[in-house]
Backbone of each chain as ProteinMPNN parsed JSONL, in Angstrom:
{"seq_chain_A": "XXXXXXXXXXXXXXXXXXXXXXXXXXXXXXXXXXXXXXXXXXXXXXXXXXXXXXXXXXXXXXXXXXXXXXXXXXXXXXXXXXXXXXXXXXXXXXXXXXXXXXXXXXXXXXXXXXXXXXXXXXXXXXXXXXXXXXXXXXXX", "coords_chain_A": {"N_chain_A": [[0.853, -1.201, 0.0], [0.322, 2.257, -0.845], [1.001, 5.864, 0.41], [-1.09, 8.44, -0.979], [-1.198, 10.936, -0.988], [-3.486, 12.411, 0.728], [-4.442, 10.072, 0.962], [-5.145, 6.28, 0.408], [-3.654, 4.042, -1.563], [-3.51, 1.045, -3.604], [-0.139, 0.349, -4.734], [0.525, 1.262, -8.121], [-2.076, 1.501, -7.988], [-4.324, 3.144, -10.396], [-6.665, 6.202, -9.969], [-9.712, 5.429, -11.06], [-12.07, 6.939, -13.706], [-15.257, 6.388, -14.222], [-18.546, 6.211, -16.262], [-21.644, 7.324, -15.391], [-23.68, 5.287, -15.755], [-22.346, 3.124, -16.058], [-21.043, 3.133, -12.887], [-23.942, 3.137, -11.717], [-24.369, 0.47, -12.2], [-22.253, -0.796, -10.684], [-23.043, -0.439, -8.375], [-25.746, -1.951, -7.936], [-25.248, -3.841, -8.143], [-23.219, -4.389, -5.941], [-25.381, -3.921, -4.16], [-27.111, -6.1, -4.41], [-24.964, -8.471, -3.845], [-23.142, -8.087, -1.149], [-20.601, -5.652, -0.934], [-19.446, -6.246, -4.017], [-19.604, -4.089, -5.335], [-17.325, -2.485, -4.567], [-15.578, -4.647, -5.159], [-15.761, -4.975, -8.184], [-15.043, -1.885, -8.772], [-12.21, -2.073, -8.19], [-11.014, -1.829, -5.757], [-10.517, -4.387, -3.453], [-10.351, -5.116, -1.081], [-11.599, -3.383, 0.497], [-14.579, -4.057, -0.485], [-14.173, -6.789, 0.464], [-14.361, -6.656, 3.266], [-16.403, -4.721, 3.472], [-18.772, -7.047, 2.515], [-18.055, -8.857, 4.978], [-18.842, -7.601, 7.052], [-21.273, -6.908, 6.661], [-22.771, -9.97, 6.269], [-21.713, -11.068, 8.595], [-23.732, -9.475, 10.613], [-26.258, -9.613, 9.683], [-26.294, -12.64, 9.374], [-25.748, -13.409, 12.029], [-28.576, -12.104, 13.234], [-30.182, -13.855, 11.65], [-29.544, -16.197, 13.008], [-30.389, -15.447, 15.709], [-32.311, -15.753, 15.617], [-34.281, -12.92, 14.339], [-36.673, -10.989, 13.053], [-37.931, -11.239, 9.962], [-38.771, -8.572, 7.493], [-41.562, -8.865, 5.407], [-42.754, -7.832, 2.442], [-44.857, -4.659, 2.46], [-46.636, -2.638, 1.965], [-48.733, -1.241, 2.74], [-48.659, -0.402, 5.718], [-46.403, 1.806, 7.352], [-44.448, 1.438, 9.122], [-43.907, -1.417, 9.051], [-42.964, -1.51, 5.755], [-40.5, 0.085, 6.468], [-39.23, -1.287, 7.532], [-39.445, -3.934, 5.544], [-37.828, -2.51, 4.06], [-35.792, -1.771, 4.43], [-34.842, -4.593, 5.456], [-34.897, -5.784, 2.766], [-32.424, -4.56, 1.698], [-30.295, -5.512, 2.28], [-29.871, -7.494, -0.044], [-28.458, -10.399, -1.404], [-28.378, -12.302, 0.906], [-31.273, -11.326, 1.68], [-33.206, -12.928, 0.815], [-32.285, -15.3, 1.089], [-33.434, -15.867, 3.524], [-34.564, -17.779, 4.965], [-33.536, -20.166, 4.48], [-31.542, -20.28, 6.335], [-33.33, -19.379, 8.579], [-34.881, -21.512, 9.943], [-36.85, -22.363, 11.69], [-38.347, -19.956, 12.166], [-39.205, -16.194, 12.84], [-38.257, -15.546, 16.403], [-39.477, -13.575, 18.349], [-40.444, -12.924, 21.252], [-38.859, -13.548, 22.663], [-35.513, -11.325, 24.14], [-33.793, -11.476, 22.216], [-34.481, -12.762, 20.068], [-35.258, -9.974, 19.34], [-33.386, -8.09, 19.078], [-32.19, -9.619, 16.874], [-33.714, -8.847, 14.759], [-33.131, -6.15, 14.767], [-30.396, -6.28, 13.98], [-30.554, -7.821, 11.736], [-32.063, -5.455, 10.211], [-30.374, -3.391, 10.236], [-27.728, -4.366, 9.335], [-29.002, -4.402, 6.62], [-28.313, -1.535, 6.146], [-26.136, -0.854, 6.586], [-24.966, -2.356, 4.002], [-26.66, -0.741, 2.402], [-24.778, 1.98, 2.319], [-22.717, 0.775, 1.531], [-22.749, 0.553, -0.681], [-23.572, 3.132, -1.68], [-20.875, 3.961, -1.559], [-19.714, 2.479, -3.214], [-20.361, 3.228, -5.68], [-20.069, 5.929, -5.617], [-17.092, 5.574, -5.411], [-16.565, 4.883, -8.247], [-17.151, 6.646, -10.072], [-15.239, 8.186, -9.479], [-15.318, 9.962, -7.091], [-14.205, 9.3, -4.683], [-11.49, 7.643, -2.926]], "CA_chain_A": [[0.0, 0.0, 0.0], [1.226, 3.515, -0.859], [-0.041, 6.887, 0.598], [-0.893, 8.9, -2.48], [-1.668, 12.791, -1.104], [-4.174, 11.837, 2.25], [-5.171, 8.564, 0.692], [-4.849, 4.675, 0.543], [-3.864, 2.953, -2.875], [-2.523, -0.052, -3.893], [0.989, 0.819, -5.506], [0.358, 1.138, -9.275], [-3.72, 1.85, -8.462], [-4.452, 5.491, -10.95], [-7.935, 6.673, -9.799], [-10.275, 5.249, -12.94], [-13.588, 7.454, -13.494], [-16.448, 5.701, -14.909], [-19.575, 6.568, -16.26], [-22.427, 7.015, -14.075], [-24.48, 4.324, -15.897], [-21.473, 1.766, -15.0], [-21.196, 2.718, -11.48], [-24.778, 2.947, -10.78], [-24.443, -0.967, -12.264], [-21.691, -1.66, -9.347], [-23.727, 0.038, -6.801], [-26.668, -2.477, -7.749], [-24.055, -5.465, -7.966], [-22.825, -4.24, -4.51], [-26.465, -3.703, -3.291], [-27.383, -7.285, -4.298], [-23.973, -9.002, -3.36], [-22.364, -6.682, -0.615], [-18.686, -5.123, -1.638], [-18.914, -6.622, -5.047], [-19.399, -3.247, -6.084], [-15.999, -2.609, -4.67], [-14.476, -5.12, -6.223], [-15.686, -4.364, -9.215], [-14.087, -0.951, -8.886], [-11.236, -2.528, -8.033], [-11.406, -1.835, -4.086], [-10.905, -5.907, -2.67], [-9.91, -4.691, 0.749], [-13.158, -2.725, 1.109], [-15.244, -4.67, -0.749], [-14.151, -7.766, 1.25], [-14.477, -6.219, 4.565], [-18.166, -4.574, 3.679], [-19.552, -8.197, 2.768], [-17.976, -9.434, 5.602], [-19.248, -6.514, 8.014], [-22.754, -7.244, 6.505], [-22.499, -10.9, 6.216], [-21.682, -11.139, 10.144], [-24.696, -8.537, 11.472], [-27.222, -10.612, 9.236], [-26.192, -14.037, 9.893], [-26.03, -13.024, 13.493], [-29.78, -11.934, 13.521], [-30.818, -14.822, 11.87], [-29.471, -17.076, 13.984], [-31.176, -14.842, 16.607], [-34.229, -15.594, 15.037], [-34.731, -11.92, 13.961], [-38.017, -11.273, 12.018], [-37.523, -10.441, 8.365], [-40.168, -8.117, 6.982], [-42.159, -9.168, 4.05], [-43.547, -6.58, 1.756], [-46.41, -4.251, 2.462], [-47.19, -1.488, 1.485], [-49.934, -0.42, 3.795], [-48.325, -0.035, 7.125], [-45.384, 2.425, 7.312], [-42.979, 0.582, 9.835], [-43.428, -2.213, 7.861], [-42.402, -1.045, 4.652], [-39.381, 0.51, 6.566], [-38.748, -3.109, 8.206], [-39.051, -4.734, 4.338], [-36.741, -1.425, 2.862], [-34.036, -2.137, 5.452], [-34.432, -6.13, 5.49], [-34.277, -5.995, 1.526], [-31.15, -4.133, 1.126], [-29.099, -6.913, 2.798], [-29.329, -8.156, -0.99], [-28.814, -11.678, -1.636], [-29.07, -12.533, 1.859], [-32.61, -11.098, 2.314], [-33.598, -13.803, -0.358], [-31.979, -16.608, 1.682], [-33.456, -16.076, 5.236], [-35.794, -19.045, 5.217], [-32.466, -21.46, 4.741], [-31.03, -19.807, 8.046], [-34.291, -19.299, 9.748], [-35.682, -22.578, 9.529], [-37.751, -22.037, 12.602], [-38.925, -18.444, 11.845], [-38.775, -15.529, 13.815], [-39.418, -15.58, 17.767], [-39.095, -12.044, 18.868], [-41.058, -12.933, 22.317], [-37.368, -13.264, 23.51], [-35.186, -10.633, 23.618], [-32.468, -11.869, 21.226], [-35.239, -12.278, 18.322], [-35.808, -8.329, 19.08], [-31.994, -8.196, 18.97], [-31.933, -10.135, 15.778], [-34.566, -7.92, 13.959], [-31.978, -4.634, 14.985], [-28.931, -6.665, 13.234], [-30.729, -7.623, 10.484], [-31.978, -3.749, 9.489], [-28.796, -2.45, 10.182], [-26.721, -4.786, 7.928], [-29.593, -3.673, 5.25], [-28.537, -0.203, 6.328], [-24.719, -1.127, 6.237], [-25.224, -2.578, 2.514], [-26.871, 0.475, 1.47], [-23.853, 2.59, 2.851], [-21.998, 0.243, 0.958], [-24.094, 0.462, -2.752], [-23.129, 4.649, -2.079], [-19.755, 4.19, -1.656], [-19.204, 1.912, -4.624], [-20.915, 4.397, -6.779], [-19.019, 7.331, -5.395], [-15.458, 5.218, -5.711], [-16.656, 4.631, -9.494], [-16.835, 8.022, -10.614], [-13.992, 8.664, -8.881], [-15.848, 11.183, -6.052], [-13.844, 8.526, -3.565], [-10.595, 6.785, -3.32]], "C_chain_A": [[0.884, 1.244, 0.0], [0.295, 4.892, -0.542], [0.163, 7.89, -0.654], [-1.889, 10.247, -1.242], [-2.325, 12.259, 0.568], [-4.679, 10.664, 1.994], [-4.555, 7.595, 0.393], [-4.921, 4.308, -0.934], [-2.959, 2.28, -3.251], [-1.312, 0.064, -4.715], [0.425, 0.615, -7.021], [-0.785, 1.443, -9.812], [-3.7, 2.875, -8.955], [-6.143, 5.149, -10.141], [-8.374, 6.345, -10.802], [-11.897, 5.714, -12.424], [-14.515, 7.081, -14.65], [-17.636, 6.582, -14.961], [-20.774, 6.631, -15.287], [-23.4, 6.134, -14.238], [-23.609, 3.089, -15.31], [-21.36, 1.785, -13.376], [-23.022, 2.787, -10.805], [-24.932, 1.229, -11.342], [-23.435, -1.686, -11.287], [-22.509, -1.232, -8.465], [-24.947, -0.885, -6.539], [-25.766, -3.871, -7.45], [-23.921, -5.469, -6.376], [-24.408, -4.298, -3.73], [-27.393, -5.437, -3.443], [-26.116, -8.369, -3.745], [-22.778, -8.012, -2.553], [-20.887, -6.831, -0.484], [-18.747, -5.765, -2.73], [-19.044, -4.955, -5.642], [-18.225, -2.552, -5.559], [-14.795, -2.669, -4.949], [-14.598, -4.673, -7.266], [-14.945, -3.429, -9.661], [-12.915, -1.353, -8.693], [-9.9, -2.243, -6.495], [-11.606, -3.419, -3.415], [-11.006, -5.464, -1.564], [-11.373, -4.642, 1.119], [-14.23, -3.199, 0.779], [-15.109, -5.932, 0.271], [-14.591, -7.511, 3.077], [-16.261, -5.512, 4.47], [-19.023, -6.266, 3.664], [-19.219, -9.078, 4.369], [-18.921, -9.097, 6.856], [-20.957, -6.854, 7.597], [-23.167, -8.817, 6.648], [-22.993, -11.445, 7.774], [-23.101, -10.453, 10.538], [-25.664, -9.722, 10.576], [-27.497, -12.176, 9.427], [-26.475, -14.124, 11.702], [-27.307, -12.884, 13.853], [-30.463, -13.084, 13.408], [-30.547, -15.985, 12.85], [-30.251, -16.879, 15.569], [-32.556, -15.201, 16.683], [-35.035, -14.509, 15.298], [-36.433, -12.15, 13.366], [-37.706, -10.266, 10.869], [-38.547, -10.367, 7.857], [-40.971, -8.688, 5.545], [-42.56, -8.232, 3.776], [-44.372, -6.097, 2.034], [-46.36, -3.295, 3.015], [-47.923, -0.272, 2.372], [-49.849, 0.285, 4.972], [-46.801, 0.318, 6.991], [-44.486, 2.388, 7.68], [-42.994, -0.938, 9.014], [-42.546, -2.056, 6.543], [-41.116, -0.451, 4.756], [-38.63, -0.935, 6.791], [-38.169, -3.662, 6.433], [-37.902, -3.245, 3.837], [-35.271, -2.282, 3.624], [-33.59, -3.765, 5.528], [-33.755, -6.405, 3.684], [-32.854, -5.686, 1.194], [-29.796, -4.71, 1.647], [-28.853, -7.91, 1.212], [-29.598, -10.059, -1.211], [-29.417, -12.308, -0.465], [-30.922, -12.397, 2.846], [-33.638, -12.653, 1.389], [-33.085, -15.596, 0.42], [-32.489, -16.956, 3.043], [-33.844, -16.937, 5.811], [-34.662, -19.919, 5.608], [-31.953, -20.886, 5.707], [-31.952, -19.831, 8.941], [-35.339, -20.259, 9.652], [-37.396, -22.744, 10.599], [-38.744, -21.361, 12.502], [-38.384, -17.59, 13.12], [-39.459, -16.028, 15.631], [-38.532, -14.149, 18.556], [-39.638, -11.882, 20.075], [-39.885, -12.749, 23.498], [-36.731, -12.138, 23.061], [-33.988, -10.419, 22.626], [-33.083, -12.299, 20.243], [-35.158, -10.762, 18.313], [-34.604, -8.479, 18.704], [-31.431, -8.541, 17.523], [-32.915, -9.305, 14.606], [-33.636, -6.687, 13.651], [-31.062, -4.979, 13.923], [-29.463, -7.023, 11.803], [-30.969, -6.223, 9.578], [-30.536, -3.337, 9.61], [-27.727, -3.302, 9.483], [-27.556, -4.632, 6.646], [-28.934, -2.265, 5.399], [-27.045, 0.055, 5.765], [-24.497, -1.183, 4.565], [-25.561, -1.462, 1.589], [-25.47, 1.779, 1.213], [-22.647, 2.007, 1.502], [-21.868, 0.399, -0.502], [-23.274, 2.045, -2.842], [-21.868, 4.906, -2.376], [-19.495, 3.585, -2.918], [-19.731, 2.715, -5.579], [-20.114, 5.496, -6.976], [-17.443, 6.943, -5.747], [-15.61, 4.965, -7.786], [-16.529, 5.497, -10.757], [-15.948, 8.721, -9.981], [-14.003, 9.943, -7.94], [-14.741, 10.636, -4.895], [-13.143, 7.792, -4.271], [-10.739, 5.691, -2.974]], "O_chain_A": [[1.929, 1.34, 0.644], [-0.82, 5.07, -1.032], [1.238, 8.116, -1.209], [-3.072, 10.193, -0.905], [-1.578, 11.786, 1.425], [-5.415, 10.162, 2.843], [-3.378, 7.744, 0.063], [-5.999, 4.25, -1.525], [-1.778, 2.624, -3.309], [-1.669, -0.273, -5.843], [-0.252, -0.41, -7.099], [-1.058, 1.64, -10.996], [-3.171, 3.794, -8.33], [-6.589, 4.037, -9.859], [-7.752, 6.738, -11.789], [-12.624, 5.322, -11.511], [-14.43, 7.484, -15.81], [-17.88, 7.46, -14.132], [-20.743, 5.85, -14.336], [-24.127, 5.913, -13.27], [-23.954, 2.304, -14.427], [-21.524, 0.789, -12.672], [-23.286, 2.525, -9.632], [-25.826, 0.667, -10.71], [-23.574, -2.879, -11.016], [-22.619, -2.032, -7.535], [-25.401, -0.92, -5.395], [-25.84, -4.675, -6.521], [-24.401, -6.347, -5.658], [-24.425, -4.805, -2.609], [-28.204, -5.798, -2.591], [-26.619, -9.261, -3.062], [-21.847, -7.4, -3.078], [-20.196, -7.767, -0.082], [-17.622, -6.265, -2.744], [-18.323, -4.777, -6.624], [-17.987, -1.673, -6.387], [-13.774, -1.988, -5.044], [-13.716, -3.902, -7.644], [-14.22, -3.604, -10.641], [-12.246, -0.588, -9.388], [-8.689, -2.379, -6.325], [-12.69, -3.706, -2.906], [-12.135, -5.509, -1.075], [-12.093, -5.425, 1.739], [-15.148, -2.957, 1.563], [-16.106, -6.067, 0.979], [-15.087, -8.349, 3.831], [-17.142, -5.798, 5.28], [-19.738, -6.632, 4.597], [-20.066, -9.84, 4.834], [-19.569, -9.911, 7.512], [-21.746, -7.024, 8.526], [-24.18, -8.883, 7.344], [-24.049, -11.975, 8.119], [-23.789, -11.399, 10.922], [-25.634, -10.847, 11.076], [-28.572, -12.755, 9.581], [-27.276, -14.812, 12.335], [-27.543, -13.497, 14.895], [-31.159, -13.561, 14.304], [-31.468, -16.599, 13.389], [-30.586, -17.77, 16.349], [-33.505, -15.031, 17.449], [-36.043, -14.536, 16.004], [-37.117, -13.171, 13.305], [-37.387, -9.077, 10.829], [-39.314, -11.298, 7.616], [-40.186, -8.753, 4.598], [-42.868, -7.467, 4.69], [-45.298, -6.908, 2.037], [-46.127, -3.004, 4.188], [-47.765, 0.933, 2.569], [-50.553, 1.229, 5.331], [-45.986, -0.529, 6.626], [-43.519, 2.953, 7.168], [-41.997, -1.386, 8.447], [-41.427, -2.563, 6.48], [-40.435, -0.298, 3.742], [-37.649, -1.419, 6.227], [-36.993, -3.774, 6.085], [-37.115, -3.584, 2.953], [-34.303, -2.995, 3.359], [-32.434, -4.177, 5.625], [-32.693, -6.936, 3.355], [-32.168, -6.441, 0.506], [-28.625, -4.395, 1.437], [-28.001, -8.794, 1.135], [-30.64, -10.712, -1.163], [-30.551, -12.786, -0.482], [-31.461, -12.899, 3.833], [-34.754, -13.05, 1.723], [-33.562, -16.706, 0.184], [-32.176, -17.974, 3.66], [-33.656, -17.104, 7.016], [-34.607, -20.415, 6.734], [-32.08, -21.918, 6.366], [-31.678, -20.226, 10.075], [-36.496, -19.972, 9.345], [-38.537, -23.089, 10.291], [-39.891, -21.781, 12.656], [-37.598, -17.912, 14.011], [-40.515, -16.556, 15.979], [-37.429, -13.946, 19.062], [-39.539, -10.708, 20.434], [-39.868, -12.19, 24.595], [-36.996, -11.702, 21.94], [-33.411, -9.363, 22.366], [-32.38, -12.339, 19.234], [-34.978, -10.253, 17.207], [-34.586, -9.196, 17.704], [-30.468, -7.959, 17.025], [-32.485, -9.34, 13.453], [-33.414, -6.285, 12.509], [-30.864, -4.182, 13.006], [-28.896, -6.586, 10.802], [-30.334, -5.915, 8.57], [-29.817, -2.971, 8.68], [-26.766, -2.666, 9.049], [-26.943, -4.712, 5.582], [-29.137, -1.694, 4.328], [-26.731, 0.828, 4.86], [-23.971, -0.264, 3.935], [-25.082, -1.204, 0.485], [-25.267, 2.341, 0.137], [-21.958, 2.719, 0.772], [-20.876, 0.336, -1.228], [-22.505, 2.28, -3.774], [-21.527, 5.77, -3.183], [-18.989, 4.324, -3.762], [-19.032, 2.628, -6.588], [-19.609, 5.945, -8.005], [-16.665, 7.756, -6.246], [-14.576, 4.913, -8.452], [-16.082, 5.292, -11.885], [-15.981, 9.951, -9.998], [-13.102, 10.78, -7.903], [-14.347, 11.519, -4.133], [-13.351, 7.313, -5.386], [-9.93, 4.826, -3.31]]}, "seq_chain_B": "XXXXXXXXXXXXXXXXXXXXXXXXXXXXXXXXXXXXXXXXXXXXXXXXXXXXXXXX", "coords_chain_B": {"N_chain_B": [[-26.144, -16.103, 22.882], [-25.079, -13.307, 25.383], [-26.3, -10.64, 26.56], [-24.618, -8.633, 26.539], [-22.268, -9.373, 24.826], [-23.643, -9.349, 22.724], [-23.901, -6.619, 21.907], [-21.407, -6.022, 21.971], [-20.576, -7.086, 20.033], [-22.185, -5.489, 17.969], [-21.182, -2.832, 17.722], [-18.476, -3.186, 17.476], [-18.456, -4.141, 14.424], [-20.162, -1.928, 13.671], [-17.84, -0.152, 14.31], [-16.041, -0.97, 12.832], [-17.13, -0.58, 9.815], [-17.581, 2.189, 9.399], [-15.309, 3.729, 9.812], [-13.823, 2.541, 7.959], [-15.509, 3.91, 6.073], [-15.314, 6.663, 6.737], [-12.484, 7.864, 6.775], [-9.413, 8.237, 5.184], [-7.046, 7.067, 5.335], [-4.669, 3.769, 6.558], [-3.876, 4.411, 9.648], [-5.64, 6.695, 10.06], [-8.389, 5.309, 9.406], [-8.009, 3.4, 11.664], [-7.9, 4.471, 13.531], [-10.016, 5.975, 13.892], [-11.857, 3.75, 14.112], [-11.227, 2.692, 16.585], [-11.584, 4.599, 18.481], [-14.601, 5.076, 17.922], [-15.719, 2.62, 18.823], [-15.259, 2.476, 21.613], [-16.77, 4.77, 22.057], [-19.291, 3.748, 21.382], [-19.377, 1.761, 23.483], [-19.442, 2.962, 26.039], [-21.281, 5.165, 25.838], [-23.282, 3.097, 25.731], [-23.083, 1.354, 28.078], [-23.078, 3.62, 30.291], [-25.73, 4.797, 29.497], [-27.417, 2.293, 30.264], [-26.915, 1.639, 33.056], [-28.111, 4.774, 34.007], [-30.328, 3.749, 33.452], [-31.078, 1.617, 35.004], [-32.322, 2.084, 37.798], [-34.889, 1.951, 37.399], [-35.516, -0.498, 36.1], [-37.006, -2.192, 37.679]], "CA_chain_B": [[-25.147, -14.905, 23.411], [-25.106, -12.805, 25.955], [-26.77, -9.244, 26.069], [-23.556, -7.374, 26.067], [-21.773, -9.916, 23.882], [-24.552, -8.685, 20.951], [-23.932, -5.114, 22.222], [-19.736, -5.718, 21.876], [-20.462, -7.349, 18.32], [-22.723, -5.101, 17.265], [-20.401, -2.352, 18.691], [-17.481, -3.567, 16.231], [-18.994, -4.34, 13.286], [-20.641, -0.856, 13.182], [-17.627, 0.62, 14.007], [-15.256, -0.651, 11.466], [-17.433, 0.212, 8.699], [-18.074, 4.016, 9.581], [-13.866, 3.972, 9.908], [-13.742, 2.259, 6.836], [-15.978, 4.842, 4.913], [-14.846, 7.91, 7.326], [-11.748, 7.909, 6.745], [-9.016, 7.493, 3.929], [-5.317, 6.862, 5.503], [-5.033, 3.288, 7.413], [-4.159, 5.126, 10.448], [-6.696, 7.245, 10.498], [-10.024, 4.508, 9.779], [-7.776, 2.355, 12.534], [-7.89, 5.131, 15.484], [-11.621, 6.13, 14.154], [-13.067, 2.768, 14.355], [-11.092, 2.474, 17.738], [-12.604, 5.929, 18.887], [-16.065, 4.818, 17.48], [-15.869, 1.119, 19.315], [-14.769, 3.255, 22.919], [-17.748, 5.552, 22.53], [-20.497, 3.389, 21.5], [-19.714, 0.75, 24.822], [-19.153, 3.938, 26.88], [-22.267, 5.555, 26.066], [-24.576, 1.92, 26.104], [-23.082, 1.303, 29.822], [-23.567, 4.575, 30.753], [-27.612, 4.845, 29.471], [-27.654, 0.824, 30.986], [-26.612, 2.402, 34.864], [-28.773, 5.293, 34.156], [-31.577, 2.766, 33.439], [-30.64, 0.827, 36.311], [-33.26, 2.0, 39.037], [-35.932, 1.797, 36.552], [-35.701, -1.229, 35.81], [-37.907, -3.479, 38.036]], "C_chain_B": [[-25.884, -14.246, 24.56], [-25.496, -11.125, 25.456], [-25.594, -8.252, 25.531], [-22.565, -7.919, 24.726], [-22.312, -9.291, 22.215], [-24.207, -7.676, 21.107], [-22.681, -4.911, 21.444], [-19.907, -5.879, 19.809], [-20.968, -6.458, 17.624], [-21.865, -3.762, 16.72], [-19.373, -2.074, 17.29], [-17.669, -3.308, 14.984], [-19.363, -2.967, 12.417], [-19.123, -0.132, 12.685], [-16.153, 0.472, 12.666], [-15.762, -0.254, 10.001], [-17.279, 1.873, 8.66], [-16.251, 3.955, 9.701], [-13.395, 3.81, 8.099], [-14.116, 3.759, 5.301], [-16.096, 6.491, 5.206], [-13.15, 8.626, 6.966], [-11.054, 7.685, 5.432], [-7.594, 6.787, 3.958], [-5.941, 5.375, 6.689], [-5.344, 3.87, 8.8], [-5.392, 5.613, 10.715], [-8.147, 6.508, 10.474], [-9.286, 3.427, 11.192], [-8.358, 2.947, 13.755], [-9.948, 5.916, 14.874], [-12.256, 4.74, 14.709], [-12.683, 2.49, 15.871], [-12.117, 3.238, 18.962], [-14.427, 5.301, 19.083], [-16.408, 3.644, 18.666], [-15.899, 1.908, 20.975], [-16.142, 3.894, 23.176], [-19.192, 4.934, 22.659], [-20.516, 2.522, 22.758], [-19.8, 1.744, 25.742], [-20.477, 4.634, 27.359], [-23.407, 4.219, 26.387], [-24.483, 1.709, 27.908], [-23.462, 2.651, 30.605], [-25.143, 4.811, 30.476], [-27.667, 3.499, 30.263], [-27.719, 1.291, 32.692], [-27.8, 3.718, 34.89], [-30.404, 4.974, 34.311], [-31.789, 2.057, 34.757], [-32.118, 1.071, 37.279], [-34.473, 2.506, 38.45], [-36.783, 0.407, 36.004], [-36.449, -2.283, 36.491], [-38.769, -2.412, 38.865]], "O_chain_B": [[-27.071, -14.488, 24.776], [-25.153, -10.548, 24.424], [-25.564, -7.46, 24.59], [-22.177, -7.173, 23.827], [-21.756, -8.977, 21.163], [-23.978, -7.325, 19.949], [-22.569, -4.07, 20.552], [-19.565, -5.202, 18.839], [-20.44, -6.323, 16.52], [-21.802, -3.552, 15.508], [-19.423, -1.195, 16.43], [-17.136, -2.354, 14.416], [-19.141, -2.739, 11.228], [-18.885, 0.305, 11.559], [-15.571, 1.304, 11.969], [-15.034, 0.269, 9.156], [-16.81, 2.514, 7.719], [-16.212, 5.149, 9.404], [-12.872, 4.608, 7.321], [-13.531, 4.238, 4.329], [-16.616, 7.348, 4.491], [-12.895, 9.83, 6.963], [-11.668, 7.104, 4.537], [-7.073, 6.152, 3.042], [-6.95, 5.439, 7.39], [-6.486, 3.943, 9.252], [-6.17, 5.068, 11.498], [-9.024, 6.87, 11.258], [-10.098, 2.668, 11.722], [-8.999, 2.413, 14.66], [-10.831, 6.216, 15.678], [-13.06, 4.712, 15.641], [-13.609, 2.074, 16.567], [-12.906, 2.837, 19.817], [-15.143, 5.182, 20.077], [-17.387, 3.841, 19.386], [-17.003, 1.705, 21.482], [-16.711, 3.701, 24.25], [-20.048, 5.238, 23.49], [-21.636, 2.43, 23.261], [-20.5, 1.285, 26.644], [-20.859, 4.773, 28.521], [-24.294, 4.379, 27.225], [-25.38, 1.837, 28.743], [-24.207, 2.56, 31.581], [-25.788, 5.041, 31.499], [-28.184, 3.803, 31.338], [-28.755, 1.163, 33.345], [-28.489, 3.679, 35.909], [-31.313, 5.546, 34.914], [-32.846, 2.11, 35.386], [-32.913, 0.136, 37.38], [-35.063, 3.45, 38.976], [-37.952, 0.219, 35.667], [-36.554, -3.343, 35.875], [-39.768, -2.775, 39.486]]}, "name": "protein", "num_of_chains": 2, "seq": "XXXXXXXXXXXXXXXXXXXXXXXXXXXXXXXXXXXXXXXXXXXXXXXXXXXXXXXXXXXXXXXXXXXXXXXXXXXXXXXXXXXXXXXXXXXXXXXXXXXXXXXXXXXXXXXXXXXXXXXXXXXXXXXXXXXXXXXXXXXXXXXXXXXXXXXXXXXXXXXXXXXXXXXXXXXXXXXXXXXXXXXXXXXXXXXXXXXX"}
């Protein structure tokens, strides 16, 4: 690693600025598989360390036996519940094979597991901005 | 797990991202996420004790 001015880049990395149709296509990559939009840019470090950082808080919930929102529309903490459970990406799509049980939020380590799941949707999203912003070269 | 155990993990997790995407020199996301990790157990035990004679 070499410090280039106040910033981190891999000896030989130039800054490469992409269109904003290609990075908003890592930021969806990254927002369905978290830090591939990252890699893509060509960010492993940070890409590897966001999926991991999301990865961990989500797996963690479910094992909690969080409760992962389903869609709908109608009721306004819901719909925040499904925004924030969705944007965990692939993982929101897998919760059933982890949460074979379902949720039990009667304890307080389902509530616990509900928290970790939104907030690694929340993480992921965090994640989707940055790979966008490192793509057009706003971020090193 | 344990209550604080989820607290410590959660704790972490948060704060190496926000170091990660605060920062741009190692140094500096190392001693943020340290900072970050210090304040969030600091402030949870501190509201937890303030809770304290509330609680039953």
């Amino acid at each position: 690693m070499a410090e280039v001015g106040n910033s981190v880049r891999n000896k030989g990395q130039a800054r490469v600025v992409r269109s904003r149709g290609t990075a908003f296509g890592f930021a969806l990559a990254g927002w369905f598989i978290p830090g591939l939009g990252q890699v893509l840019a060509g960010r492993w470090g940070r890409g590897i360390v966001f999926f991991c950082a999301v990865a961990s808080l989500v797996l963690t919930g479910y094992f909690q036996r969080g409760f992962v929102f389903a869609h709908q529309f109608g009721e306004p903490f819901g719909m925040l519940g499904f925004l924030a459970d969705a944007s965990t990406g692939l993982f929101y799509f897998v919760s059933k094979v982890f949460e074979t049980n379902g949720p039990n939020i009667a304890r307080a380590a389902g509530d616990y597991g509900t928290r970790f799941i939104a907030t690694a949707g929340m993480l992921n999203l965090l994640a989707a901005f940055d790979a966008y912003a490192v793509a057009i070269g706003e971020r090193d | 797990m344990s209550q604080f155990i989820d607290m410590s993990w959660f704790a972490l997790i948060i704060s190496v991202v926000l170091g990660l995407l605060s920062r741009n020199t190692v140094a500096g996301r190392i001693k943020y996420a340290a900072l970050s990790f210090v304040a969030f157990m600091a402030v949870s035990i501190a509201i937890a004790w303030l809770m304290f004679p509330f609680s039953r």
